[in-house]
LODRENNU-467628 format. One record per atom (N, C-alpha, C, O): x, y, z; residue number from 0; atom name. Coordinates in Angstrom, 1 decimal, decimal comma. Example, Ala and Ser with C-alpha at 12.3 -4.5 7.8 and 13.67 -1.06 7.14 Angstrom:
2
<pt X="13,2" Y="-5,7" Z="7,8" pos="0" site="N"/>
<pt X="12,3" Y="-4,5" Z="7,8" pos="0" site="CA"/>
<pt X="13,2" Y="-3,3" Z="7,8" pos="0" site="C"/>
<pt X="14,2" Y="-3,3" Z="8,5" pos="0" site="O"/>
<pt X="12,8" Y="-2,2" Z="7,1" pos="1" site="N"/>
<pt X="13,7" Y="-1,1" Z="7,1" pos="1" site="CA"/>
<pt X="12,9" Y="0,0" Z="7,9" pos="1" site="C"/>
<pt X="13,4" Y="1,1" Z="8,0" pos="1" site="O"/>
end
This chain:
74
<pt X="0,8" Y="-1,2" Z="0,0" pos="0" site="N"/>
<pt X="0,0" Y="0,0" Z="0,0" pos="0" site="CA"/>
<pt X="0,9" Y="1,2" Z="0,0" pos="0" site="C"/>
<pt X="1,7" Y="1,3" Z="0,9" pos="0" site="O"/>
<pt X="0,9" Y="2,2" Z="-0,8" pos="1" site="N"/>
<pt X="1,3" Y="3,1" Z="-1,2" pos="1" site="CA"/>
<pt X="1,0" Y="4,2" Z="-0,5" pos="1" site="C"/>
<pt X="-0,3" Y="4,3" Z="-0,5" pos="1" site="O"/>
<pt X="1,5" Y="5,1" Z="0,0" pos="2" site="N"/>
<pt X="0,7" Y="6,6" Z="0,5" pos="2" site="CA"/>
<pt X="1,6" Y="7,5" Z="0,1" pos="2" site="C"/>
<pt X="2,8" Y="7,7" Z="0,4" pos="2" site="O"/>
<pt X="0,1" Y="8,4" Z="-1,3" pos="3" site="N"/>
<pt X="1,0" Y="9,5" Z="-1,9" pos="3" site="CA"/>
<pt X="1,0" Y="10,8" Z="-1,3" pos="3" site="C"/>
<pt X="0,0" Y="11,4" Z="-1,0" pos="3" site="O"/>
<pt X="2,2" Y="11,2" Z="-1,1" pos="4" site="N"/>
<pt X="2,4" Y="12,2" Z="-0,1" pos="4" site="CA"/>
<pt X="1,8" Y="13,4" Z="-0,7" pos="4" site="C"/>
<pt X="1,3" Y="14,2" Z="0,1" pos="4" site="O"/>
<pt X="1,8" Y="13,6" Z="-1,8" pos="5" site="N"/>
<pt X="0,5" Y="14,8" Z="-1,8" pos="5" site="CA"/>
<pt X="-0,5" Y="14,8" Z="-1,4" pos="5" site="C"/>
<pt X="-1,2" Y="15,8" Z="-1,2" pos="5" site="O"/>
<pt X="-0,9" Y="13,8" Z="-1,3" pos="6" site="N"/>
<pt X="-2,6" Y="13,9" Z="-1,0" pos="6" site="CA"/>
<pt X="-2,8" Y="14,1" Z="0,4" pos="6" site="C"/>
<pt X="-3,7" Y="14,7" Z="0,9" pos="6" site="O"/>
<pt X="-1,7" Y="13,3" Z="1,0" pos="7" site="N"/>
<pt X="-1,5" Y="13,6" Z="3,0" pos="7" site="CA"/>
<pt X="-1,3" Y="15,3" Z="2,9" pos="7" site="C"/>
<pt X="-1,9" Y="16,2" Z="3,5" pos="7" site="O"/>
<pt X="-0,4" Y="15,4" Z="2,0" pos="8" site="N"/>
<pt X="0,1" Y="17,5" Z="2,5" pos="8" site="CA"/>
<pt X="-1,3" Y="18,2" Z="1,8" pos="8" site="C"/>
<pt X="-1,5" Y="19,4" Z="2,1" pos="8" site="O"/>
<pt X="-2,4" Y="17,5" Z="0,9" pos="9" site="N"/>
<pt X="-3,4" Y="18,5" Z="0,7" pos="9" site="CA"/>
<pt X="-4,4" Y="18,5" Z="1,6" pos="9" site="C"/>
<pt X="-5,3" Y="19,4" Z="1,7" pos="9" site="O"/>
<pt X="-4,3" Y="17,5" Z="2,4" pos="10" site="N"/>
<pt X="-5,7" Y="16,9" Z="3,6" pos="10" site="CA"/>
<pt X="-5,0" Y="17,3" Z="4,9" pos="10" site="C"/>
<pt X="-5,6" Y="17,3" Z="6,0" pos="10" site="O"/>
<pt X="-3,7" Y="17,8" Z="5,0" pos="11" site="N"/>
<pt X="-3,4" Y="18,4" Z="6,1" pos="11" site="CA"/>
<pt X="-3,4" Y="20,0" Z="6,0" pos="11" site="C"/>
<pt X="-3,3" Y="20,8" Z="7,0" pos="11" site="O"/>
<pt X="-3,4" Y="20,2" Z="5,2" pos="12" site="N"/>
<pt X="-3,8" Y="21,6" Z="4,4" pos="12" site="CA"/>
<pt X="-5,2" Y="22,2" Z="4,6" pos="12" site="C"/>
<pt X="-5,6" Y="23,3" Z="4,9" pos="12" site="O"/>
<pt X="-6,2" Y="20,6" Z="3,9" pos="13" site="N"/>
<pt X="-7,3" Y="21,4" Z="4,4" pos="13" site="CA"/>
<pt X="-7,7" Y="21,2" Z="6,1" pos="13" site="C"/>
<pt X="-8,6" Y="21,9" Z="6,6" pos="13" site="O"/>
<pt X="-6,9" Y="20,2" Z="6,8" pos="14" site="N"/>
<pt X="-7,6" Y="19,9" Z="7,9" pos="14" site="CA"/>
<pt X="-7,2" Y="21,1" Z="8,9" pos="14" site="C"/>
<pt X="-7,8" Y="21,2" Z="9,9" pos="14" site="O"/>
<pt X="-5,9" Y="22,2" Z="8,6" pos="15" site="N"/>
<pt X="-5,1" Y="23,2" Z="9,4" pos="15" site="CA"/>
<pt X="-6,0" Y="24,5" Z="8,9" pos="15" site="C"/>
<pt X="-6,0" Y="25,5" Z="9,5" pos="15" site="O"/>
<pt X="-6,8" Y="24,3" Z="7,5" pos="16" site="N"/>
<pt X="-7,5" Y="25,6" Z="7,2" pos="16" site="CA"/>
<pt X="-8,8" Y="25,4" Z="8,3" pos="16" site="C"/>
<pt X="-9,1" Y="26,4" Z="9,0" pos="16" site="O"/>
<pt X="-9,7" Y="24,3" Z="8,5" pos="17" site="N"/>
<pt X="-10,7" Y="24,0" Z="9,2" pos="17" site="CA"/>
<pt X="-10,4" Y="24,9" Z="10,6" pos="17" site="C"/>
<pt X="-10,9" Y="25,9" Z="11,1" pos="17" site="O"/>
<pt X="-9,1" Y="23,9" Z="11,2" pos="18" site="N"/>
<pt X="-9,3" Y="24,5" Z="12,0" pos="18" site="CA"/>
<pt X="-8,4" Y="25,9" Z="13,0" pos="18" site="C"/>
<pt X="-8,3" Y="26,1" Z="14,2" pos="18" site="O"/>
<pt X="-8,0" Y="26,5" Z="12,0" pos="19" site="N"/>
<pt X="-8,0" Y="27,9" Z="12,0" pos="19" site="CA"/>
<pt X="-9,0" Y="28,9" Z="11,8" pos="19" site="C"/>
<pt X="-9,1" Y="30,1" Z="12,2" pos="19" site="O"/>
<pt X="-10,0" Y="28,3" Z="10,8" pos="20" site="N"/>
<pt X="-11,4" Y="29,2" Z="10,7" pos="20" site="CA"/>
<pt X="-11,9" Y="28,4" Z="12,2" pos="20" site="C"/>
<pt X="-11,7" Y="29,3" Z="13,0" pos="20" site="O"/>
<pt X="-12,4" Y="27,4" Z="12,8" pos="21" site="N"/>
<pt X="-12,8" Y="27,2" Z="14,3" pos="21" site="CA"/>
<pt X="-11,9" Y="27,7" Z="15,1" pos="21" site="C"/>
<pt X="-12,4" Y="27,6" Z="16,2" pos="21" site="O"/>
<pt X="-10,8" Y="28,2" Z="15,2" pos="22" site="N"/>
<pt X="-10,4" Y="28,8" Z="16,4" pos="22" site="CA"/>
<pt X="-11,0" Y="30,6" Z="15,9" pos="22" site="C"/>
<pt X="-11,7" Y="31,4" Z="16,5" pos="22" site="O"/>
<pt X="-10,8" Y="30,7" Z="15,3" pos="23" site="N"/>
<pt X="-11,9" Y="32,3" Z="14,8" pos="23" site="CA"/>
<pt X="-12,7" Y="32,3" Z="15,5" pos="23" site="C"/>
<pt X="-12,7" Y="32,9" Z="16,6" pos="23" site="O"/>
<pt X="-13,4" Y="31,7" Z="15,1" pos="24" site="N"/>
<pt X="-15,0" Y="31,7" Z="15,7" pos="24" site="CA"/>
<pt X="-15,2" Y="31,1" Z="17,0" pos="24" site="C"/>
<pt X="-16,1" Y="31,2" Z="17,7" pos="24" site="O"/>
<pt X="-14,3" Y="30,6" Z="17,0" pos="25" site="N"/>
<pt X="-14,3" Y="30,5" Z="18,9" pos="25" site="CA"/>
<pt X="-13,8" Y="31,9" Z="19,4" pos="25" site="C"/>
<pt X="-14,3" Y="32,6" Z="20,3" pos="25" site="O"/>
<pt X="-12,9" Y="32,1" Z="18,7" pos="26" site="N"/>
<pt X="-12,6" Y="33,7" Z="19,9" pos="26" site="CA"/>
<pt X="-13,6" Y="34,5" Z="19,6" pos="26" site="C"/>
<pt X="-13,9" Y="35,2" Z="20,5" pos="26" site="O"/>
<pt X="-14,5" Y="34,5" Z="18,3" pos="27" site="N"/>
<pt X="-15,9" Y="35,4" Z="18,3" pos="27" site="CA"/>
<pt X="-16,1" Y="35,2" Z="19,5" pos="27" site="C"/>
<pt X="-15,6" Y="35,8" Z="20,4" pos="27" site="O"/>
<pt X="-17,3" Y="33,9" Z="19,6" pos="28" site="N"/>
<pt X="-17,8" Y="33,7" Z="20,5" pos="28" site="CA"/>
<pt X="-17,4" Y="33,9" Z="21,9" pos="28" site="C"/>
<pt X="-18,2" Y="34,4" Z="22,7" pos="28" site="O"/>
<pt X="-16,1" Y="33,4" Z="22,4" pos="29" site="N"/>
<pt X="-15,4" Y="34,0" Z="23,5" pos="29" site="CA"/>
<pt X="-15,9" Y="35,8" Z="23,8" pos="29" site="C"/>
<pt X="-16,6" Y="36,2" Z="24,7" pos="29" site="O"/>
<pt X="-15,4" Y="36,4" Z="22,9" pos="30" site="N"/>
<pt X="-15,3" Y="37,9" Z="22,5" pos="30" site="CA"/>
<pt X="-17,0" Y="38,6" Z="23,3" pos="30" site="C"/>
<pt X="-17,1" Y="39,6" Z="24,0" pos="30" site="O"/>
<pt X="-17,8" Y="37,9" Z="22,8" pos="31" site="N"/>
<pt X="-19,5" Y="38,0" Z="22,7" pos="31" site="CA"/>
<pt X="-19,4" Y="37,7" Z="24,6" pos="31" site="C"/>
<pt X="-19,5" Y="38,4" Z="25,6" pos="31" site="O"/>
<pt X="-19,3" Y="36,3" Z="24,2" pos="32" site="N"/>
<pt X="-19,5" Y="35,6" Z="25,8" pos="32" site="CA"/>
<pt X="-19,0" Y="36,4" Z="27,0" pos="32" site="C"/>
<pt X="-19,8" Y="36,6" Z="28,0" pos="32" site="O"/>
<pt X="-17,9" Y="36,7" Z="27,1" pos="33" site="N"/>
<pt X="-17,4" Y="37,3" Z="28,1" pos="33" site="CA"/>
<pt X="-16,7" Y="38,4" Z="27,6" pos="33" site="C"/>
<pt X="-15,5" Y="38,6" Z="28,0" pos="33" site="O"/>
<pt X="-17,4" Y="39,1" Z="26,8" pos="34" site="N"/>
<pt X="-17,7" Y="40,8" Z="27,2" pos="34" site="CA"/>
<pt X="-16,3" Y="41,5" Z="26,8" pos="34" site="C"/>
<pt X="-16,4" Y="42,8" Z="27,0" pos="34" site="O"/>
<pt X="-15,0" Y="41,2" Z="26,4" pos="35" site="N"/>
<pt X="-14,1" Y="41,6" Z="25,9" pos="35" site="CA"/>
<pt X="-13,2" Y="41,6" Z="26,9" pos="35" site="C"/>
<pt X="-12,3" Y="42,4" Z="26,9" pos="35" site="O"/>
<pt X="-13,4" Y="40,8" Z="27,9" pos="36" site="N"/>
<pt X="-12,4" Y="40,6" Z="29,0" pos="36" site="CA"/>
<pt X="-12,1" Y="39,6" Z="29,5" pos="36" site="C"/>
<pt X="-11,8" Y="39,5" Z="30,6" pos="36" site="O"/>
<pt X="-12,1" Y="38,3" Z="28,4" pos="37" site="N"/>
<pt X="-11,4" Y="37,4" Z="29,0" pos="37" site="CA"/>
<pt X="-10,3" Y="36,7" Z="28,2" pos="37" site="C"/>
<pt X="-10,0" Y="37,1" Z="27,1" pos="37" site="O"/>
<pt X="-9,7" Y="35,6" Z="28,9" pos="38" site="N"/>
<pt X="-8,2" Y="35,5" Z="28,5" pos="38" site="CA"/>
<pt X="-8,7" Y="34,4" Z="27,1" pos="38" site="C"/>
<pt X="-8,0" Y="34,2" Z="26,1" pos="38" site="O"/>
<pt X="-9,7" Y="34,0" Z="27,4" pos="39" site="N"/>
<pt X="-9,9" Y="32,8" Z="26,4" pos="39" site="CA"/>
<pt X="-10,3" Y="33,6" Z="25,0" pos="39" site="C"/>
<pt X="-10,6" Y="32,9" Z="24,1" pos="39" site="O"/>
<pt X="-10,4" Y="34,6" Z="24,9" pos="40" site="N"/>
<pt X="-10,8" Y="35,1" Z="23,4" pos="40" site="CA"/>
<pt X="-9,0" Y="35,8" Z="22,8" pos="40" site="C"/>
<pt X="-8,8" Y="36,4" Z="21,7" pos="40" site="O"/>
<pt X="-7,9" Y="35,6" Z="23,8" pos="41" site="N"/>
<pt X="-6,5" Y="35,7" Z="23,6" pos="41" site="CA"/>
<pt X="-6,1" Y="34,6" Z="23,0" pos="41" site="C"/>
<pt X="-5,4" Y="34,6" Z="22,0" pos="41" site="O"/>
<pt X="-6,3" Y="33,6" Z="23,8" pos="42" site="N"/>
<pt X="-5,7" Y="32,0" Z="23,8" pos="42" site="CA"/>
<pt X="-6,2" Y="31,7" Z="22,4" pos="42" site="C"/>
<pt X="-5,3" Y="31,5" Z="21,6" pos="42" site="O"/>
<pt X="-7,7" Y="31,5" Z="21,9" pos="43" site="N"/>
<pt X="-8,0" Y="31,2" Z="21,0" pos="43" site="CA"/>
<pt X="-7,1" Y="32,1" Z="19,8" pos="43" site="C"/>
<pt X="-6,2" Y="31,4" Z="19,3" pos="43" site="O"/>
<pt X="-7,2" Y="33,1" Z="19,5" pos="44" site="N"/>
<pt X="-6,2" Y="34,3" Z="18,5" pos="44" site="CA"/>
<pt X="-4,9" Y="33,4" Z="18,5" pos="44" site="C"/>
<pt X="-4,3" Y="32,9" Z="17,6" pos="44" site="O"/>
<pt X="-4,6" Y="33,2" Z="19,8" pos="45" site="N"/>
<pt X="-3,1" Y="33,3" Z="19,6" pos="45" site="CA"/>
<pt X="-3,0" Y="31,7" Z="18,7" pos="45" site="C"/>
<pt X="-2,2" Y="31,6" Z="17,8" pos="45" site="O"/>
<pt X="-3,8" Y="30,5" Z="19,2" pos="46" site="N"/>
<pt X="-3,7" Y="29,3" Z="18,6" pos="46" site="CA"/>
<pt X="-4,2" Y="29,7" Z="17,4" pos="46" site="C"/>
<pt X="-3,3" Y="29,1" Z="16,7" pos="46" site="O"/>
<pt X="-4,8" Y="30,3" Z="16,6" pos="47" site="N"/>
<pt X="-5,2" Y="31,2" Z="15,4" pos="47" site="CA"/>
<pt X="-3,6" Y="31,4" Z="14,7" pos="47" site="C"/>
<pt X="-3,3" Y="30,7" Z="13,7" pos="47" site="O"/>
<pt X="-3,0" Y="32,0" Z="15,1" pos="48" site="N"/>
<pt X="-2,0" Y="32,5" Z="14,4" pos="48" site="CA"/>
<pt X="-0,9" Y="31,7" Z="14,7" pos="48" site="C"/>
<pt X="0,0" Y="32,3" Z="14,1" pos="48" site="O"/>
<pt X="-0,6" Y="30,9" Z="15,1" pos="49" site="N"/>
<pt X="-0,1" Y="29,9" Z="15,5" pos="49" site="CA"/>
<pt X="0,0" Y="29,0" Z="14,4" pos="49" site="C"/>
<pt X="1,0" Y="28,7" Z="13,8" pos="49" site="O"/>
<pt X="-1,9" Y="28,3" Z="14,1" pos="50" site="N"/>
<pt X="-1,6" Y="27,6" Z="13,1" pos="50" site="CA"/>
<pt X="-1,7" Y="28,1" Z="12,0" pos="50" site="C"/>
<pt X="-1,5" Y="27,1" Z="11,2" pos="50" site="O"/>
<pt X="-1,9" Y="29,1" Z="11,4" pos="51" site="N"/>
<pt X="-1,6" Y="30,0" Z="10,4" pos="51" site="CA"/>
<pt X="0,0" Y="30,1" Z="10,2" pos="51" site="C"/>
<pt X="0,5" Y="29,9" Z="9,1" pos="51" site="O"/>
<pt X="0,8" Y="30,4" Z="11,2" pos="52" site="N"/>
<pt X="2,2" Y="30,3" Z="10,8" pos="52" site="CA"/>
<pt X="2,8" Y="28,7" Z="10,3" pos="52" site="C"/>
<pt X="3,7" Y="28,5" Z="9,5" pos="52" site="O"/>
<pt X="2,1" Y="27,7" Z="11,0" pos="53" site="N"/>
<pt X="2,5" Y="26,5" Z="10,7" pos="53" site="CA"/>
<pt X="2,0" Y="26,0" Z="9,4" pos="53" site="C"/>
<pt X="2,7" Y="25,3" Z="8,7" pos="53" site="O"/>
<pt X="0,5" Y="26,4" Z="8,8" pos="54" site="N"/>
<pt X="0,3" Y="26,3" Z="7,9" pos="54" site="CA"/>
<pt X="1,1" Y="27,1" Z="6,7" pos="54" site="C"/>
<pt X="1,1" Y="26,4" Z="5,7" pos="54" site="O"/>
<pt X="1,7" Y="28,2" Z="6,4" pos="55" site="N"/>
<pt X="2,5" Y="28,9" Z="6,0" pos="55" site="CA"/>
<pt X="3,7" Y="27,9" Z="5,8" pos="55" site="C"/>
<pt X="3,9" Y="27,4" Z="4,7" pos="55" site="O"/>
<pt X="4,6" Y="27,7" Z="6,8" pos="56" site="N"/>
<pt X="5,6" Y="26,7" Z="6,9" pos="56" site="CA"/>
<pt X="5,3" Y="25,5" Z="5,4" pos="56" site="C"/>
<pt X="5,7" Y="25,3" Z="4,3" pos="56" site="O"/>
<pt X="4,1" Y="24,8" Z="6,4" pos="57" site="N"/>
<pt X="3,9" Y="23,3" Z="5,5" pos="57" site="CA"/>
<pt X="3,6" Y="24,0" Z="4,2" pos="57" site="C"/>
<pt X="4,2" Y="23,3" Z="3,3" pos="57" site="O"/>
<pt X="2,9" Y="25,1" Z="3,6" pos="58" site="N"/>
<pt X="2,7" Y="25,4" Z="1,9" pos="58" site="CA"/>
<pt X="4,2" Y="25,7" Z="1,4" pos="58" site="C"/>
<pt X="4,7" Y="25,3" Z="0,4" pos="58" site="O"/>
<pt X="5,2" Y="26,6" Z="2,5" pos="59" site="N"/>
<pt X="6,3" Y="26,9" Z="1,5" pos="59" site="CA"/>
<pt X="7,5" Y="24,9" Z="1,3" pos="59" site="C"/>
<pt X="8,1" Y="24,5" Z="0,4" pos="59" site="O"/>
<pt X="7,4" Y="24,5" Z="2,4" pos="60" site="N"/>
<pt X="7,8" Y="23,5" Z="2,2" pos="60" site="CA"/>
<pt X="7,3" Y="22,1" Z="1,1" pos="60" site="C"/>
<pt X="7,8" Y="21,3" Z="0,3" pos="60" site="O"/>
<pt X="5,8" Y="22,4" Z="1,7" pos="61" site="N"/>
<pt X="5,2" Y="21,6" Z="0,6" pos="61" site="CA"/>
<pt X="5,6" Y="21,8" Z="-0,9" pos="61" site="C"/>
<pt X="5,6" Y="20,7" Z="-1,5" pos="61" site="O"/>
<pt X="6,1" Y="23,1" Z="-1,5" pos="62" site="N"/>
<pt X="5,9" Y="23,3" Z="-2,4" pos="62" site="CA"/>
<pt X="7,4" Y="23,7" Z="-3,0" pos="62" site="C"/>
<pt X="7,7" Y="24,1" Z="-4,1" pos="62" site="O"/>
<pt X="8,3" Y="23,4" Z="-1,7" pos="63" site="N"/>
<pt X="9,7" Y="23,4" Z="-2,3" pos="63" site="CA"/>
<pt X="9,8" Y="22,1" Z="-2,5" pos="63" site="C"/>
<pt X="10,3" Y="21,9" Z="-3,6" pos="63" site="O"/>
<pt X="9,6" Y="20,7" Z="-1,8" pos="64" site="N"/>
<pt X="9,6" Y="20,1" Z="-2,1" pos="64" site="CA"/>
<pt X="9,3" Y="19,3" Z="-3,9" pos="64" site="C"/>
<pt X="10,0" Y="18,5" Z="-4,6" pos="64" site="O"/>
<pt X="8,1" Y="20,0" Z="-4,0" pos="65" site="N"/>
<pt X="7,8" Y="19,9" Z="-5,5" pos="65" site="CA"/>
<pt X="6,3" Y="18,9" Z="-5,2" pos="65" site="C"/>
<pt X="5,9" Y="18,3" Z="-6,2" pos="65" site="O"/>
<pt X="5,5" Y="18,8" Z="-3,6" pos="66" site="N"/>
<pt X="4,5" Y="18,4" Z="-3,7" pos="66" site="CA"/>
<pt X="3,2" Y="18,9" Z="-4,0" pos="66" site="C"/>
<pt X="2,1" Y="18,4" Z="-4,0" pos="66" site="O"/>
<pt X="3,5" Y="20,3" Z="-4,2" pos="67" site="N"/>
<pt X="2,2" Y="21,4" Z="-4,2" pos="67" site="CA"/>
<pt X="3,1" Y="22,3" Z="-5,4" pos="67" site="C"/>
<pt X="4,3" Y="22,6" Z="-5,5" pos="67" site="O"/>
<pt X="1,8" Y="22,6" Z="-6,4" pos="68" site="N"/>
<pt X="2,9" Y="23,7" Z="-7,8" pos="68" site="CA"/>
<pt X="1,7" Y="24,7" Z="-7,9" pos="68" site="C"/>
<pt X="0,6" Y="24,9" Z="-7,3" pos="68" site="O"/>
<pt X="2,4" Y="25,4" Z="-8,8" pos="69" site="N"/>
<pt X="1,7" Y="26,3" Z="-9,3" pos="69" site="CA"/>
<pt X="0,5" Y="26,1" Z="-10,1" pos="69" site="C"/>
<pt X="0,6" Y="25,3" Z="-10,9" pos="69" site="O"/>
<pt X="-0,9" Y="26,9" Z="-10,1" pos="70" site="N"/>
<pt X="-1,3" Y="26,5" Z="-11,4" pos="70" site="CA"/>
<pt X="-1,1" Y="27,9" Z="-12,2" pos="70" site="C"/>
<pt X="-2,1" Y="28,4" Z="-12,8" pos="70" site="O"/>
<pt X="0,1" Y="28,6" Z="-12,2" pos="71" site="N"/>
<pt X="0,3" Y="29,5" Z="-13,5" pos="71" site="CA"/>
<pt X="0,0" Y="29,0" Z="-15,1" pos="71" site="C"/>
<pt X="0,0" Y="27,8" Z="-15,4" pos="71" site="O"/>
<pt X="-0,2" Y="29,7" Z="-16,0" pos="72" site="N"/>
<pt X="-0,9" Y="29,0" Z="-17,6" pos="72" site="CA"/>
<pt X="0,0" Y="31,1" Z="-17,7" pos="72" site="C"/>
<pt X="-0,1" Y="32,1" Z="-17,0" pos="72" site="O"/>
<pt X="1,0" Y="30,8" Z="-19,0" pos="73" site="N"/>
<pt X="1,2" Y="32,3" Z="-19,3" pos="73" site="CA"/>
<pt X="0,3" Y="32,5" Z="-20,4" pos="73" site="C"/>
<pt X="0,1" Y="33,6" Z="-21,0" pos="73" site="O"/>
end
C-alpha cells in the first residue's frame, strides 16, 4: 500500500484551514460571551496565528519540495 504524499500534505492543508477558521469563531464567541475581558478570546487568536504560521511553513515547504505547484498558464 502506497501513500501518496501529496494527497497527505493536501488533507493536512485542508484539515489546518478548518481549524484555524474554528479557532476564529471560537474567539468570536469567547469575544461575545465574556464581554471583551477574557483570556480565552486571547488563547484562541493566539492558537489562530499559531496555526496560520505553521500552515504557512507546510505550503512553503510543501511546495519546495515539488509536492504542491503552481497552477500559473502564461
Amino acid at each position: 500500500m502506497t501513500i501518496n504524499l501529496a494527497i497527505v500534505l493536501k488533507i493536512a492543508i485542508i484539515l489546518a484551514l478548518l481549524m484555524i477558521v474554528f479557532s476564529l469563531f471560537s474567539a468570536l464567541f469567547y469575544l461575545g460571551k465574556d464581554k471583551g475581558s477574557g483570556e480565552r478570546t486571547v488563547r484562541a487568536l493566539t492558537i489562530r496565528i499559531t496555526l496560520s504560521i505553521l500552515l504557512f511553513a507546510l505550503l512553503i515547504t510543501g511546495y519546495y519540495f515539488g509536492l504542491i505547484g503552481s497552477n500559473a498558464h502564461p
